[in-house]
Backbone bond lengths (Angstrom), bond angles and torsions (degrees), N, CA, C in turn:
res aa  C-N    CA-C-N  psi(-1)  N-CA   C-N-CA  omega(-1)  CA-C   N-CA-C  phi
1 X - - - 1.449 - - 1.529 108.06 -
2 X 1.314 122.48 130.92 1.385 120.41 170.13 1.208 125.30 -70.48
3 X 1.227 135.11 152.06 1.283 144.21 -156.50 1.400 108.43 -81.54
4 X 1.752 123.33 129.76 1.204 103.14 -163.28 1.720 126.39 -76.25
5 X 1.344 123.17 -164.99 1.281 118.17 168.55 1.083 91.70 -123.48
6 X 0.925 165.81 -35.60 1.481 169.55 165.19 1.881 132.48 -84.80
7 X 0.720 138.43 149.85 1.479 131.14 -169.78 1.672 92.52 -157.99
8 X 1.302 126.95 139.43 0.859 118.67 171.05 2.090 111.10 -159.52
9 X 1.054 111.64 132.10 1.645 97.13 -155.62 1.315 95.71 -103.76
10 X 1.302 115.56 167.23 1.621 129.89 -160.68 1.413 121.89 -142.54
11 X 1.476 140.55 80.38 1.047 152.18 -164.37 1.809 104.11 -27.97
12 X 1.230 92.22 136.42 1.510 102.01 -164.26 1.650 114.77 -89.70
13 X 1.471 96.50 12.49 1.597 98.13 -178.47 1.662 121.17 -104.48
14 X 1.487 94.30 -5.03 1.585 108.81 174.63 1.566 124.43 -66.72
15 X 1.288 129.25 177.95 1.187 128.50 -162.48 1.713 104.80 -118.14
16 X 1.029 120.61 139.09 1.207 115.98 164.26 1.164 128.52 -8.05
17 X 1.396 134.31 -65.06 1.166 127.92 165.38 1.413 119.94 -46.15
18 X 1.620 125.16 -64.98 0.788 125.85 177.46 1.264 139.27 -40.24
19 X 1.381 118.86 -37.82 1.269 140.15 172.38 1.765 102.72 -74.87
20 X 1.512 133.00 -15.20 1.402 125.04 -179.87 1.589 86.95 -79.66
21 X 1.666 119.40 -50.49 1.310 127.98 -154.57 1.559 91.62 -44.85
22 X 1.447 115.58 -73.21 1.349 108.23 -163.87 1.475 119.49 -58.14
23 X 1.054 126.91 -0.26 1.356 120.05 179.89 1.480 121.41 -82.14
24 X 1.829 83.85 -41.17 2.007 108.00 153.20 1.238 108.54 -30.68
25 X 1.482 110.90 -78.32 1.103 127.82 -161.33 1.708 126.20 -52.48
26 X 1.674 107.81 -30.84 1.393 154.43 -176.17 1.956 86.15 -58.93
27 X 1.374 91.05 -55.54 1.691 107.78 -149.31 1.769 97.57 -65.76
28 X 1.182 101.75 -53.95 1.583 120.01 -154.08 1.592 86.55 -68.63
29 X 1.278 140.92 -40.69 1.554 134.65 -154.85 2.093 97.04 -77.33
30 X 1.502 107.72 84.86 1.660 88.69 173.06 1.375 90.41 104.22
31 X 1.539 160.33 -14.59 0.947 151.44 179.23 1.801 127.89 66.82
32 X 1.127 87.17 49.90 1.617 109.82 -179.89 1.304 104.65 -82.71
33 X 1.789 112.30 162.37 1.308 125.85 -154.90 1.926 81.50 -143.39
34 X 1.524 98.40 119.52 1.736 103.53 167.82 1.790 91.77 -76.09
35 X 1.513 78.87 144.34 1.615 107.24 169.72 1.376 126.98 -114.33
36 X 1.595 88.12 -36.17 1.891 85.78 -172.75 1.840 91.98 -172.03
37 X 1.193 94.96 157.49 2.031 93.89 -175.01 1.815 79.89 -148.65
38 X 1.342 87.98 148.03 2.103 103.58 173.71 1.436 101.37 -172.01
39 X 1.284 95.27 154.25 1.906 109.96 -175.12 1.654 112.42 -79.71
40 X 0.929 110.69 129.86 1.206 137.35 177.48 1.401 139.58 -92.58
41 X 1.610 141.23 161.26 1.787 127.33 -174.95 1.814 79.99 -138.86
42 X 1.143 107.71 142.03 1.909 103.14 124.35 0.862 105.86 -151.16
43 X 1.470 117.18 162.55 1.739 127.12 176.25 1.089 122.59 -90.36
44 X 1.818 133.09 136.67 1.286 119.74 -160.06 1.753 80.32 -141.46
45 X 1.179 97.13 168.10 1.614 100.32 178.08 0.775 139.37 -8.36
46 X 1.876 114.49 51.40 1.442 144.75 -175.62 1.825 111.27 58.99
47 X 1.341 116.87 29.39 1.308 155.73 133.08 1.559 128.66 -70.33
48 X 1.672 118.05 118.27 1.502 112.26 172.32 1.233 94.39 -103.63
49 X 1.590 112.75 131.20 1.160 128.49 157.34 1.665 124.03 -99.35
50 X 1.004 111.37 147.31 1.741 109.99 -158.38 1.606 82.59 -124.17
51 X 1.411 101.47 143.62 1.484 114.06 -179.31 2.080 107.52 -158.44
52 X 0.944 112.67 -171.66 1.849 116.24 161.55 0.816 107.37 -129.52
53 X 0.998 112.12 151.78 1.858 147.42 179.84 1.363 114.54 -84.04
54 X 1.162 138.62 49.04 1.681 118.13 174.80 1.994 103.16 -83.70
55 X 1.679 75.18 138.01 1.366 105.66 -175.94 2.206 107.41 -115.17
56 X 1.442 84.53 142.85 1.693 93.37 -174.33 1.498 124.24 -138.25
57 X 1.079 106.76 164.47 1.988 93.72 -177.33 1.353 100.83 -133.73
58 X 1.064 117.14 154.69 1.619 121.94 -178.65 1.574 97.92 -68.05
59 X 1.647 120.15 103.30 1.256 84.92 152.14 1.733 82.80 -146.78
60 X 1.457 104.48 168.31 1.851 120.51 -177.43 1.746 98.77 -66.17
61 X 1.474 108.44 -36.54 1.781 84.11 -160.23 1.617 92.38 -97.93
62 X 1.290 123.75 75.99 1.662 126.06 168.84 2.068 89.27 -60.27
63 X 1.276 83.75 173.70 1.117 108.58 176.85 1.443 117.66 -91.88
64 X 1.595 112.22 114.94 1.571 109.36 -178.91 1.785 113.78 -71.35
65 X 1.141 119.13 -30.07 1.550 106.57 -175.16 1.490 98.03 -111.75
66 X 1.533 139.20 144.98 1.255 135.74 153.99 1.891 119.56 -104.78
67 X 1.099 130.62 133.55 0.925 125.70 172.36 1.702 111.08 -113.44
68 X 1.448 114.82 132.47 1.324 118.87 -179.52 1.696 98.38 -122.15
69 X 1.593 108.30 120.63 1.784 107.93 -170.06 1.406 98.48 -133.23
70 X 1.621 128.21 156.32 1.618 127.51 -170.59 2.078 75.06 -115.15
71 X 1.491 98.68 124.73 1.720 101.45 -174.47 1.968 90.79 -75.82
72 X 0.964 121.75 -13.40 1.491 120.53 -162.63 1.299 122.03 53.65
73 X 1.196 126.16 -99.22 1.103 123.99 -160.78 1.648 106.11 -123.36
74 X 1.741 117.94 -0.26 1.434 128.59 -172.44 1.626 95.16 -75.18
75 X 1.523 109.99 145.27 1.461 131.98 153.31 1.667 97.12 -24.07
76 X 1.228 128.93 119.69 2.168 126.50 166.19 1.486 90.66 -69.84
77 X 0.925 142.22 -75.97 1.843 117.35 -164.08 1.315 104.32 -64.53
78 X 1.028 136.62 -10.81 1.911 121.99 173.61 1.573 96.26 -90.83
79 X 1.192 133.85 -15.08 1.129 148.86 -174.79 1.689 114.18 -64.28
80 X 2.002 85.46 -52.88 1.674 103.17 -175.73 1.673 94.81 -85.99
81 X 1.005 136.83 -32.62 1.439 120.56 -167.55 1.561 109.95 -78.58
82 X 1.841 113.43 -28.58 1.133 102.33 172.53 1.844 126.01 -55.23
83 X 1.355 92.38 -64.66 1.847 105.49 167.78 1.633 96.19 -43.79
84 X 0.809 158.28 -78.45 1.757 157.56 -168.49 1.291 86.02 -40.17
85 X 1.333 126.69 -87.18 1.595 96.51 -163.78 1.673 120.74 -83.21
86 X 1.339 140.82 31.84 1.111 152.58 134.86 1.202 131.59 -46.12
87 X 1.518 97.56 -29.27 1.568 121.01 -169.69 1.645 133.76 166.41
88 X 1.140 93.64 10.30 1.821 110.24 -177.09 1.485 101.42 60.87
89 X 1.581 116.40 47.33 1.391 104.70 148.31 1.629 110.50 -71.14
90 X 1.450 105.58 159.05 0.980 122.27 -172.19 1.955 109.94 -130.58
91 X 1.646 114.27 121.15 1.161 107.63 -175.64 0.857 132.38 -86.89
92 X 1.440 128.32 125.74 1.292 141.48 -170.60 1.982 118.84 -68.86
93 X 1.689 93.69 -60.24 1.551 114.50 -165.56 1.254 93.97 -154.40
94 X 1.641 94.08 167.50 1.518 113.47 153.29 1.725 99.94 -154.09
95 X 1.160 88.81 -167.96 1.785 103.26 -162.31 1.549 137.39 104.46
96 X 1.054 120.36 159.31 2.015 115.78 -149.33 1.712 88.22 -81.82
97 X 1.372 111.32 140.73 1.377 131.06 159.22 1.317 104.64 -122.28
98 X 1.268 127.19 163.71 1.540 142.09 134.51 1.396 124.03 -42.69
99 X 1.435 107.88 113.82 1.649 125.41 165.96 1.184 116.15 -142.49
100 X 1.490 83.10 130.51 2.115 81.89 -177.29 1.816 100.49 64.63
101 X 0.924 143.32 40.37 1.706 140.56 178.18 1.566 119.27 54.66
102 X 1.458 86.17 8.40 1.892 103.22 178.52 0.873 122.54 -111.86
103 X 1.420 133.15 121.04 1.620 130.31 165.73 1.190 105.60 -30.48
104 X 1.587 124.11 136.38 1.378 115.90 159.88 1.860 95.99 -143.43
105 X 1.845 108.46 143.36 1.580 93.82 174.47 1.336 110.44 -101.37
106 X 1.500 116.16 148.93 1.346 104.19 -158.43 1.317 84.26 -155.89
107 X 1.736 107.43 157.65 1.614 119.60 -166.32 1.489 94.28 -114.74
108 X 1.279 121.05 166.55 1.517 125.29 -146.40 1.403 93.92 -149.73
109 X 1.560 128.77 126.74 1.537 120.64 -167.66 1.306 77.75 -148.23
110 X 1.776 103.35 167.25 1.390 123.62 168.25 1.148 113.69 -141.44
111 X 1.668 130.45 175.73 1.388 126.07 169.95 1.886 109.63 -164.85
């Protein structure tokens, strides 16, 4: 994975959607391309705060639609081929972030 140009963290109490929105939103400011999103700690006035990590790279063709999905309990490559032929999502990531203040693992597509 290339190293990002962007980093931008995402309060860990949001909902699935919400947390795709900002990544949208992440993307569209400057024409950034999500790369990869993962859960995160830092310590603040002897306080851990839990947040996500979405990471981005400068590039023009970001991704216009994002999809953020929990595969549950499906095969992850029958997972990615389903969404691919659903609609030519295309996978970005996977791995547990924060939703709702809960780990959740969730697969990360674009289009």
């Amino acid at each position: 994975m290339p190293e990002p140009d962007k980093i931008v963290k995402i309060d860990s109490n949001l909902t699935l959607d919400e947390i795709k929105d900002n990544c949208v939103a992440a993307q569209e400011k400057g024409g950034f391309r999500l790369i990869g999103i993962k859960n995160a700690t830092m310590s603040e006035g002897g306080l851990v705060l839990n947040f996500n990590q979405a990471e981005f790279v400068g590039d023009a063709g970001f991704f216009a639609e994002l999809l953020f999905a929990e595969p549950g309990a499906t095969d992850p490559e029958q997972f990615k081929q389903q969404k691919k032929n659903q609609g030519g999502w295309n996978h970005i990531c996977s791995g547990s972030i924060w939703v709702q203040d809960q780990i959740k693992n969730v697969m990360v597509f674009g289009k």
